[in-house]
C-alpha positions in Angstrom: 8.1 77.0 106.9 10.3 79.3 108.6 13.1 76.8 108.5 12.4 75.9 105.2 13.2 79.8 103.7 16.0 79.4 106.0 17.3 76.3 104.2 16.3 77.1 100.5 18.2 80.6 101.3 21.5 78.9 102.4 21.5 76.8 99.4 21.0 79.5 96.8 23.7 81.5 98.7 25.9 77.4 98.3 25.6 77.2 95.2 26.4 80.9 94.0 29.6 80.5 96.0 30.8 76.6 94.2 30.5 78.8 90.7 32.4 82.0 92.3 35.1 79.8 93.5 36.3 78.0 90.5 37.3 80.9 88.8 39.3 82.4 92.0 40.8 79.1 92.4 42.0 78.7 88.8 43.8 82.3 89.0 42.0 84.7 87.0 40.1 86.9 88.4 36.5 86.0 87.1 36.8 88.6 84.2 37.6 87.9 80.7 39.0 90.7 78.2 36.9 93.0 76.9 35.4 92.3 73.5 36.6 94.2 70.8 39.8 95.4 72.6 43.4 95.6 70.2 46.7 95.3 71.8 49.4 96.6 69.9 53.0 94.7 70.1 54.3 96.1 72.9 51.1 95.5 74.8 49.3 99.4 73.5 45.4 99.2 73.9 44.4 100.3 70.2 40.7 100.8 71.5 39.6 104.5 69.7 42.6 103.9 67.3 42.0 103.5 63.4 44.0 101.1 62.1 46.4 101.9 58.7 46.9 99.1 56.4 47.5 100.3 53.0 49.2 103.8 51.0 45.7 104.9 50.8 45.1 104.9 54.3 48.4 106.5 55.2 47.3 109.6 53.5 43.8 109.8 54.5 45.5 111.2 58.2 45.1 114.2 56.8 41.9 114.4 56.6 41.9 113.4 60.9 45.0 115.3 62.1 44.4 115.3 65.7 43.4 111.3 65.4 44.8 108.4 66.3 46.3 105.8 64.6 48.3 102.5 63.9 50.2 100.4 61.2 48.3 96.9 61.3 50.9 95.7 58.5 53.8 96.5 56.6 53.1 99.3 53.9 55.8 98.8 50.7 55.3 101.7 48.4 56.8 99.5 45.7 54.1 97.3 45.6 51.0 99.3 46.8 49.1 101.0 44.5 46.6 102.4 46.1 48.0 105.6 46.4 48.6 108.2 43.6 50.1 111.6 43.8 50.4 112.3 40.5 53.5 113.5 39.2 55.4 112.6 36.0 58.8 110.2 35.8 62.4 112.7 35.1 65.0 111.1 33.5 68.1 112.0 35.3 71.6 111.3 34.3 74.8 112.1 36.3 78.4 112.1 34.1 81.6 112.9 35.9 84.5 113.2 33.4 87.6 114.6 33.6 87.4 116.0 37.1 84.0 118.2 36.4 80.2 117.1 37.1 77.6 117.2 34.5 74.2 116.7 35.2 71.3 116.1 33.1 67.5 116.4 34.4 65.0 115.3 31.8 65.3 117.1 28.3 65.9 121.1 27.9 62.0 121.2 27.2 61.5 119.9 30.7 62.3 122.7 32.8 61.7 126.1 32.8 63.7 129.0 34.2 63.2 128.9 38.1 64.6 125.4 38.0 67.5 124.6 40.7 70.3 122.0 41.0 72.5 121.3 43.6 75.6 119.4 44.3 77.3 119.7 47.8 78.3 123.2 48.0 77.6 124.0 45.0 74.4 125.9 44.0 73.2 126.4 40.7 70.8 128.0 39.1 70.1 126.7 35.7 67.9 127.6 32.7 68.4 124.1 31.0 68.5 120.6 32.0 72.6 120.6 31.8 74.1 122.0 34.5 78.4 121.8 33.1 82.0 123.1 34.5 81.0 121.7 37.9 84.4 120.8 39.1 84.3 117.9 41.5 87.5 116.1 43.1 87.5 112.4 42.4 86.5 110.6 45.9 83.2 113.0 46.3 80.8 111.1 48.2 77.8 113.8 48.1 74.1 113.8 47.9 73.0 115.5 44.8 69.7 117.7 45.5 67.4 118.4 42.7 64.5 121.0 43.0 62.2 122.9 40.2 59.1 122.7 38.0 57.8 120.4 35.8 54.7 121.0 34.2 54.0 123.4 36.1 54.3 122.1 39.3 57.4 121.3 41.8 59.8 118.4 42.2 62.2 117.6 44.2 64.8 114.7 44.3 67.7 113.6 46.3 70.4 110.5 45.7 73.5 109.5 46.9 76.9 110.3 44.7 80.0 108.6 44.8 82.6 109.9 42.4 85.4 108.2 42.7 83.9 104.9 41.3 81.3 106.9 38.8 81.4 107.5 35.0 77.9 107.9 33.9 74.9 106.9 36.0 71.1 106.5 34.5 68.1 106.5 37.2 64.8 108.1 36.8 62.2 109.4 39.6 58.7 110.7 39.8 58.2 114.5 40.2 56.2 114.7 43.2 58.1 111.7 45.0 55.3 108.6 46.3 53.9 110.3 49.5 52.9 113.7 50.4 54.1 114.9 54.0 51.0 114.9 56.3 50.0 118.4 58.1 50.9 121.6 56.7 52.4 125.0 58.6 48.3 125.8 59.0 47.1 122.0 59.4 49.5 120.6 61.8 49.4 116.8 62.6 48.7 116.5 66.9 47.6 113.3 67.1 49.3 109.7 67.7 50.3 107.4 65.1 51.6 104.1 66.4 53.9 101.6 64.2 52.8 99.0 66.0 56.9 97.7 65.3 55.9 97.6 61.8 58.1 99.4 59.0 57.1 101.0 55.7 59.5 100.8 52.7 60.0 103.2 49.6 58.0 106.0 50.6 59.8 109.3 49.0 58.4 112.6 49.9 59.3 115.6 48.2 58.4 119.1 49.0 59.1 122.0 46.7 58.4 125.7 46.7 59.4 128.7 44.7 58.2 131.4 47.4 57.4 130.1 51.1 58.9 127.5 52.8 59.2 123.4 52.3 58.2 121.0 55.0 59.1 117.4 54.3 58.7 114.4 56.3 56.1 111.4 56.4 54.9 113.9 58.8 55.5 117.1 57.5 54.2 119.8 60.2 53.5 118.7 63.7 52.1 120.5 66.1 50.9 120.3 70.3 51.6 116.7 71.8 51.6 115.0 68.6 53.2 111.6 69.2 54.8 109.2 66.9 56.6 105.9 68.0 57.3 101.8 67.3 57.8 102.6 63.2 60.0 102.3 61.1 60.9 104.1 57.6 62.6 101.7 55.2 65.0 102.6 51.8 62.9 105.6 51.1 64.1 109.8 51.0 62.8 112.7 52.4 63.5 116.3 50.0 62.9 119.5 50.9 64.0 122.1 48.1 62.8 126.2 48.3 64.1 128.8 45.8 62.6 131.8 47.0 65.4 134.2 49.1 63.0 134.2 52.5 62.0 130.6 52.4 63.7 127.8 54.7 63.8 124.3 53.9 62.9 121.7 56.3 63.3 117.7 56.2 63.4 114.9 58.7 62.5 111.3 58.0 60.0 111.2 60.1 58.8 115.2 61.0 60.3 117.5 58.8 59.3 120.4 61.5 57.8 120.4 65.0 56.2 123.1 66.6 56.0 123.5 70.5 53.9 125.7 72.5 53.8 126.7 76.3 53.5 123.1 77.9 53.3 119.6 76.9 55.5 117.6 74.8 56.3 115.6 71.4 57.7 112.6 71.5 59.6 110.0 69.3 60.2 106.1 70.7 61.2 103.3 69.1 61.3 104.5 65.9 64.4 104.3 62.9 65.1 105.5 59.4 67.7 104.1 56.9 66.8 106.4 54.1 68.5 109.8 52.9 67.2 112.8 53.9 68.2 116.4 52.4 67.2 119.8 53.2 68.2 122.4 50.4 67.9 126.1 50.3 68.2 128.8 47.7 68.9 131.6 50.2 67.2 131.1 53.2 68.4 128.4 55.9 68.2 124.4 55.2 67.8 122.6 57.9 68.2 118.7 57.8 67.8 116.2 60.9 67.1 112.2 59.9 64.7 112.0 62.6 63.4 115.4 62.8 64.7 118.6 60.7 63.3 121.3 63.3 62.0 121.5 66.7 61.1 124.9 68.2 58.6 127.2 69.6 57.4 130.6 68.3 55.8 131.6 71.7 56.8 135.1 73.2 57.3 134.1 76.7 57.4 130.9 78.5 57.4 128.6 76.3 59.3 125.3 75.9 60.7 122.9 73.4 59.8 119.6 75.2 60.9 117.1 72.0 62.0 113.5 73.7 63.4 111.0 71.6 63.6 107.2 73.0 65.4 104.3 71.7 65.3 105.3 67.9 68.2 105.6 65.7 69.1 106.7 61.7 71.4 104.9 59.6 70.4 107.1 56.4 72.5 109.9 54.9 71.4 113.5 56.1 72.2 116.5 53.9 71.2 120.4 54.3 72.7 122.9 51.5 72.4 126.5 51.8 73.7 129.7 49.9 72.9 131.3 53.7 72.7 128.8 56.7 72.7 125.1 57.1 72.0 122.8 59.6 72.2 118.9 59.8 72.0 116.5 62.6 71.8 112.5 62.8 68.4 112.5 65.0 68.2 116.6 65.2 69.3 119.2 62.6 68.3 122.1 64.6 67.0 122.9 68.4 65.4 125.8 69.7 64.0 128.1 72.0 63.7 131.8 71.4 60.9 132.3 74.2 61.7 134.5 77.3 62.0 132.6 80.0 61.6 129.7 78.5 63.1 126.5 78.0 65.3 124.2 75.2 64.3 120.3 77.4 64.8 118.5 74.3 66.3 115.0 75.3 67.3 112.2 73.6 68.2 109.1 75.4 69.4 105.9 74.3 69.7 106.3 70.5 72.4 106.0 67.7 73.4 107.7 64.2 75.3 105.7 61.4 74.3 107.8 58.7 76.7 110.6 57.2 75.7 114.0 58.6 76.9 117.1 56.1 75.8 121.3 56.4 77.1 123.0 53.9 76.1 126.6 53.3 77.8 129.7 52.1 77.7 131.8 55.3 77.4 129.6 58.0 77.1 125.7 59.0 76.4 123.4 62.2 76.8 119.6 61.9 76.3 117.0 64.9 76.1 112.9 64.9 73.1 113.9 67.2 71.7 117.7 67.1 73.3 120.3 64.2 72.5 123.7 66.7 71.0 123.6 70.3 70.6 127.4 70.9 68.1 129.3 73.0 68.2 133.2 72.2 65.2 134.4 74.7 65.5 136.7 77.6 66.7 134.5 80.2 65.5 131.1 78.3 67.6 128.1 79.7 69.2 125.3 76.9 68.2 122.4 79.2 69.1 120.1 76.4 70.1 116.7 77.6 71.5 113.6 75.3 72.6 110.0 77.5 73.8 106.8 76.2 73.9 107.4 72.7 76.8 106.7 69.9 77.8 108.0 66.7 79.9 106.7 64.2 79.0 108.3 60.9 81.1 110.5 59.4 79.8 114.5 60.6 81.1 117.7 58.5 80.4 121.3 58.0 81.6 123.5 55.3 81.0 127.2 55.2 83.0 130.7 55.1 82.2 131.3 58.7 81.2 130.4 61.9 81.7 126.8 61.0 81.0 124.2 63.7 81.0 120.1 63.9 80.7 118.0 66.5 80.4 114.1 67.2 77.1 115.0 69.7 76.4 118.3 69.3 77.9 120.9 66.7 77.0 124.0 68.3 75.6 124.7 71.6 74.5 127.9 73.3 72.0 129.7 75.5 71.0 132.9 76.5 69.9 132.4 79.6 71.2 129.4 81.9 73.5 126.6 79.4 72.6 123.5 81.1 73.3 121.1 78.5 74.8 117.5 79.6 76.1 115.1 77.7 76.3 111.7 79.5 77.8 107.9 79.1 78.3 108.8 74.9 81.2 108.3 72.3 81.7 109.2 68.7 84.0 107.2 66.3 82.4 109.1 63.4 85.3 111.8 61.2 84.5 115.2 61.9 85.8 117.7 59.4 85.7 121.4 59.1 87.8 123.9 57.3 90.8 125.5 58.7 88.6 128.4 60.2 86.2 126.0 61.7 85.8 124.5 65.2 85.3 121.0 65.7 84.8 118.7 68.9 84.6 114.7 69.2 81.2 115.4 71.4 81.1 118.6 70.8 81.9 121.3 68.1 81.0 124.5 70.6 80.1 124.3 73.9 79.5 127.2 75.7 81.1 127.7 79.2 78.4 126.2 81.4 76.6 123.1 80.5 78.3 119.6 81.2 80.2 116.5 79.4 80.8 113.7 81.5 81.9 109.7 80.9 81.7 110.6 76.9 84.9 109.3 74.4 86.2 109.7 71.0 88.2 107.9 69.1 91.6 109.9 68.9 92.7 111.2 65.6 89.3 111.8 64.1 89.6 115.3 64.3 90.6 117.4 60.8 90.6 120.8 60.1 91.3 122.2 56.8 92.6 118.6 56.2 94.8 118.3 58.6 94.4 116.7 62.0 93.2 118.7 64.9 92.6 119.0 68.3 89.2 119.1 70.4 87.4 122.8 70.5 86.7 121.6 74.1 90.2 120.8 75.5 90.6 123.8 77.4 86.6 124.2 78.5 86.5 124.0 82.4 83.1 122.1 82.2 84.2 119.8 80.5 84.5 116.4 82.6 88.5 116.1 82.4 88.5 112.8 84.3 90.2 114.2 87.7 89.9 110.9 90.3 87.6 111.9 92.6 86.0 109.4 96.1 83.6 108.7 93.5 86.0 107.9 91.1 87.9 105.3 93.1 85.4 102.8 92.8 85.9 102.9 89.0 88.5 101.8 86.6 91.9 101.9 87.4 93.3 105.1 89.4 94.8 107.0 86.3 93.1 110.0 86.8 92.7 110.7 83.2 91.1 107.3 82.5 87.5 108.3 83.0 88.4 111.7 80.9 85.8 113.0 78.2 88.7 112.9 75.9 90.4 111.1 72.7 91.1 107.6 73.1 92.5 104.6 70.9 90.4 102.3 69.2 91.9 99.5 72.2 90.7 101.8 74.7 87.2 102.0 73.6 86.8 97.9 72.8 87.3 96.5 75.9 85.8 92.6 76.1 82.2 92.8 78.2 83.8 91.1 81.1 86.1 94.1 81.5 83.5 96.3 81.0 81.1 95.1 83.6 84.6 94.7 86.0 84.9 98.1 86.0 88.3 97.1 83.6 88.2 99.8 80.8 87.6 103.6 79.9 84.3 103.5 80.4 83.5 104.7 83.9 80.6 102.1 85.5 80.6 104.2 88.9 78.9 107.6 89.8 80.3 110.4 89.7 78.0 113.3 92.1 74.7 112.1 91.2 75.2 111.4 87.4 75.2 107.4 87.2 78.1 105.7 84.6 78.0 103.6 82.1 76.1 100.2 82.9 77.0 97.2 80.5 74.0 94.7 82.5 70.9 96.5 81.0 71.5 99.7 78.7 75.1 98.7 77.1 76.8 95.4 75.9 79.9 94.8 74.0 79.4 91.7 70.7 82.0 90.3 68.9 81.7 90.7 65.2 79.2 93.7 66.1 80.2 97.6 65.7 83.7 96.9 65.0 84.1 95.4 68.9 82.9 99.0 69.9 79.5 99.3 72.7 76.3 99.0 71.1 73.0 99.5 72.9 71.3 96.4 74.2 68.0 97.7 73.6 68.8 96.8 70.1 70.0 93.5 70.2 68.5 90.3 69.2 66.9 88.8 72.3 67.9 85.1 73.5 65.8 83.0 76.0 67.2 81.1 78.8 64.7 78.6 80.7 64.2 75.6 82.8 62.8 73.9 86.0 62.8 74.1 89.7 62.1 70.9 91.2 61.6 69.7 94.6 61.3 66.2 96.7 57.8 66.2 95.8 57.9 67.3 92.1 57.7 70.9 90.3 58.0 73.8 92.8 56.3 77.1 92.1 56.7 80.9 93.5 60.7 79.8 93.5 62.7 82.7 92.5 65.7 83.0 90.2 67.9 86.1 90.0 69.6 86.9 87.2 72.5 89.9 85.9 70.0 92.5 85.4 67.2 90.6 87.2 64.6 88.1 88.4 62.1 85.5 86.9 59.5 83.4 89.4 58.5 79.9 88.4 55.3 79.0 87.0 52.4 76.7 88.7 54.3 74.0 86.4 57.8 74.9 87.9 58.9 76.6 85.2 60.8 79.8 84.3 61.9 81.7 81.4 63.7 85.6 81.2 65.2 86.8 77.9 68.5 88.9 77.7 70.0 90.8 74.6 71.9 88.2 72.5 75.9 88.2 73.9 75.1 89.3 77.2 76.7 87.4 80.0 74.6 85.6 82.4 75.1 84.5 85.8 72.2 83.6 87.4 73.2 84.4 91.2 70.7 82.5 93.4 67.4 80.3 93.3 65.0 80.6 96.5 62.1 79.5 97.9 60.6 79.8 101.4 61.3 76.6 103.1 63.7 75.1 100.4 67.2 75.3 99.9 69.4 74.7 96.7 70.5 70.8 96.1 74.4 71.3 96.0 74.0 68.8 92.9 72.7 72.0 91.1 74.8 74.3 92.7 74.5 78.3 92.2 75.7 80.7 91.6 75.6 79.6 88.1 77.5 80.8 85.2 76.1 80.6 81.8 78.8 83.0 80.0 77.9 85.2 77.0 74.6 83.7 75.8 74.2 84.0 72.1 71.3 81.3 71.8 68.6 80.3 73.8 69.3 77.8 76.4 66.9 75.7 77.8 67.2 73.1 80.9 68.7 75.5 83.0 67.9 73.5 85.7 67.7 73.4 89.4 66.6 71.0 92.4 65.7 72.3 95.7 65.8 70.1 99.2 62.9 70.7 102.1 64.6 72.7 105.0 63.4 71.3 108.3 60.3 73.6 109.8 58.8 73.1 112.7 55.2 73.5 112.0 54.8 75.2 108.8 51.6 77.3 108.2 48.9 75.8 106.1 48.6 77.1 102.8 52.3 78.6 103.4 55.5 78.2 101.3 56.2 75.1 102.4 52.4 73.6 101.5 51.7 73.1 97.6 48.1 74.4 98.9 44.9 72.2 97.7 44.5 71.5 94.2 41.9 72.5 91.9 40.5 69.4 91.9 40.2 68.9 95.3 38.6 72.8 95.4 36.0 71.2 93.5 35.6 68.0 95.4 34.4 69.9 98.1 32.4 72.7 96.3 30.4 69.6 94.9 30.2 67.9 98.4 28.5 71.3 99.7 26.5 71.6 97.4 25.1 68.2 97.1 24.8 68.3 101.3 22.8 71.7 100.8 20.8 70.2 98.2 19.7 67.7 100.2 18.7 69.1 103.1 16.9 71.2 101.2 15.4 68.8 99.6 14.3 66.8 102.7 12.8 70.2 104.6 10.4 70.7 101.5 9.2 67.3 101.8 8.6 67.8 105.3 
């Protein structure tokens, strides 16, 4: 009997192993996904997340503002009624005739006194729905800003104005907008929301207020470690409007203010706006970003703006309007840190602006592709602000009596305790304009005398002042990277010391072919300069015919193209081979297949194809050129030879290792052996 629990035992323990084995064998790893789990598209575990799928559900955050959330569809406020606002539609009728501006909200019986309208830099108060003698030249393009009350409660409204092909234009818009901003000054959103890569169209907000200040955004007020990435905000507005002398105005697409505190961080990735976004101020300040309007702390000591935006961009038009101060910037209007010892980290890393950027105010303005102002004004608080591999080519200006500053980066930038700004591997080809008083700079309008520009270009002959073409603020600045060769430098383009220079250059300069680019044959520097890395056209730049004029675009927002194909050996598919590519490496599959994708126009060269024990068939010789890749290409194939071993290791590179069929031949053959001498010791 003894032998008998001896037997029985070692065929439990058989047959326990034959069903562990199958499942090692196979590859997985004998677990399956947990139940109820949501992955977002880039992979985001959505487990604790509540998912947003209509209007409705949008503005029900507020009633969760430290929750978190994600877009499980496409929201189009022009077709989803489930959210209402209220509001009443304003008929709204621009004329421009004979040089002057007339403008026409509603009927005289529609507003009431504290009404405002604005147009550029004009401000004006009205007490009627006509607001006449506006004199306007005849190429204005402007975004006319429209605050007051209706009923007896605020609007606010924002469109786009081109003169110079106008006569009279009819459009109508509801008084509270579509969407009101989530989190308030005292309710501050600091949770997550998640676009999940999905966009919502049409939403306008609006924020109005006759005596404290305007917040508008589709996040209006965020607070602590709130976190917003992966959406995007589609042909829609953002309008902030404040009448009252002490109130500031404050819009962004996306946050119209963020608050920081002593630690932590906010974060935007992977997010983009194409609508307008205007900021307009009685007499306070107006401060306009088209990513965020504000971003600051209000902590005595220590604190620190931490705001990092990833990958995004803005295409949409960005306005602030001020009888005081404005500030407008394509991602940023305005940047700050007024806490002793603290610091200004806001980054912002591979991004872009398109949209018109335009401060106008009557005492002073700050305009940047990127960030408006970057200041911090605490007792020994460092401006730590960073921006790399980002472009701007909308159009930036700044119009005030004075101090007047626009930049294609930055407009103004200044510290009070250590300026370590740095400005790394950008260009503008945007227009900067400010008056004749002004100060403008293709990266930057102001720069104070420490912080750093390196590997950055403008297109030459962008510069105006008053109207007439200027020269960079920066030309004389000492930190300025003026291009001098150094050993560094030798290993980059060319040895004209001033090739590499952070200066103007011609639009042939700056639209070199890719080939050059990734030769090292152009302006833009691809070496290293100290420790500061160059420009690098394989993974974060790429140069597209037909796409941004000719000039570098980031690859991050390319179309993606697919090249595969097959490894094969003597014997048939071979897998574990690898295949290295520009910008890296793929491994084939069981099947002895591979597959990598690369932003569309990129040029491929895939550089080598090993595999322990195997050597490339010259009859599919490497390396292998594929050229710029616009399409996906398939059959990219390769055959490998044996190389002669002398006694390779089982189960090593050169052994396709057993099957899974023959895994189970012999997990059945145990455990039918087991069974059966089991079998035969009971019966004994």
């Amino acid at each position: 009997m003894r032998y008998k629990g001896l037997i029985l035992s070692a065929f439990v323990v058989s047959m326990f192993l034959a069903a562990a084995m199958v499942p090692l064998f196979e590859g997985g790893n004998g677990m399956n996904d947990l139940p109820g789990s949501a992955l977002g598209a880039d992979g985001t575990d959505f487990t604790g997340y509540t998912a947003i799928t209509t209007a409705a559900e949008l503005s029900d955050i507020r009633s969760g503002l430290n929750g978190k959330y994600y877009l499980a569809n496409d929201i189009d406020f022009s077709t989803d009624t489930s959210y209402d606002n209220g509001g009443v539609m304003i008929p709204l009728e621009i004329k421009v005739e004979s040089g002057k501006l007339s403008v026409t909200v509603g009927t005289i019986s529609d507003l009431i006194s504290n009404s405002i309208v604005r147009f550029g830099t004009l401000t004006s108060n009205l007490t009627a729905g006509v607001a006449t003698e506006l004199v306007v030249s005849n190429d204005v393009k402007e975004t006319l800003m429209i605050g007051g009350m209706i009923d007896s409660k605020p609007f606010a409204f924002s469109v786009k104005v081109d003169t110079s092909d106008m006569g009279t234009k009819y459009t109508s818009f509801d008084s509270n907008g579509n969407f009101d901003p989530i989190g308030t000054s005292s309710t501050s959103f600091t949770g997550k929301f998640d676009g999940n890569g999905y966009k919502i169209s049409g939403m306008n907000v609006t924020a109005y207020s006759s005596s404290s200040e305007a917040y508008s955004g589709m996040f209006g007020y965020v607070g602590y470690e709130g976190e917003i990435k992966n959406l995007g905000l589609v042909n829609g507005s953002s309008t902030a409007v404040t009448t009252s002398s002490s109130a500031h105005a404050y819009a962004g697409s996306i946050v119209g203010y963020y608050l920081h505190t002593y630690s932590g961080g906010t974060k935007i990735t992977n997010c983009y706006n194409t609508g307008s976004v205007s900021a307009t101020a009685a007499s306070a300040s107006a401060y306009a970003g088209g990513i965020i309007g504000n971003s600051t702390i209000n902590v005595t000591s220590f604190g620190q703006n931490n705001t990092t935006i990833t990958g995004s961009y803005n295409t949409g038009p960005v306005t602030a309007a001020s009888a005081s101060v404005a500030y407008a910037g394509g991602m940023i209007g305005y940047s700050a840190a007024s806490s002793s010892n603290g610091h200004n980290n806001t980054t912002i890393t591979g991004s872009y602006n398109t949209g018109s950027v335009s401060a106008t105010a009557t005492s002073a303005a700050c305009a940047g592709g990127m960030i408006g102002y970057s200041v911090t004004s605490g007792s020994s608080c460092n401006n730590d602000t960073k921006i790399t591999n980002c472009y701007n080519t909308g159009s930036v200006s700044a119009t005030a009596a004075s101090p007047v500053y626009a930049g294609g980066m930055i407009g103004y930038s200044t510290y009070s305790g250590s300026n370590l700004t740095a400005i790394t591997n950008c260009y503008n080809i945007g227009p900067i304009s400010v008056p004749a008083a002004g100060s403008c700079g293709g990266i930057i309008g102001f720069l104070s005398t420490s912080g750093t520009v390196i590997n950055c270009y403008y297109l030459t002959n962008m510069l105006s002042k008053g109207g007439v073409l200027a020269t960079d603020s920066l030309g004389t600045n000492p930190s300025v990277d003026d291009g001098t060769e150094t050993p560094e430098r030798k290993t980059g383009a060319g040895t004209d010391p001033d090739q590499n220079s952070s200066t103007a250059k011609s639009a042939g300069d700056m639209t070199p072919s890719l080939l050059n680019a990734m030769n090292n044959d152009s302006i833009y520097f691809t070496g290293t300069t100290g420790s500061t890395a160059g420009w690098d056209f394989i993974n974060t730049w790429i140069i597209v015919d037909g796409t941004n004029d000719g000039y570098p675009v980031l690859a991050a927002f390319q179309p993606t193209v697919t090249v595969s194909g097959t490894v094969t050996g003597p014997s048939g598919p071979l897998s574990g081979a690898e295949i290295t590519y520009t910008g890296g490496s793929a491994t084939t599959a069981s099947d002895g297949t591979y597959s990598f994708t690369v932003a569309s126009g990129q040029i491929v060269t895939i550089s080598s194809v090993t595999l322990s024990g195997y050597e490339i068939d010259p009859s599919t010789p490497v390396p292998n050129n594929l050229g710029a890749v616009t399409s996906d290409r398939s059959n990219v194939d390769f055959s490998m030879s044996s190389t002669p071993s002398p006694s390779p290791p089982p189960g090593g590179d050169d052994d396709p290792g057993m099957s899974l069929t023959m895994i189970i031949a012999i997990v059945a053959v145990i455990a039918v052996i087991g069974g059966a001498a089991a079998f035969w010791f009971i019966r004994k």
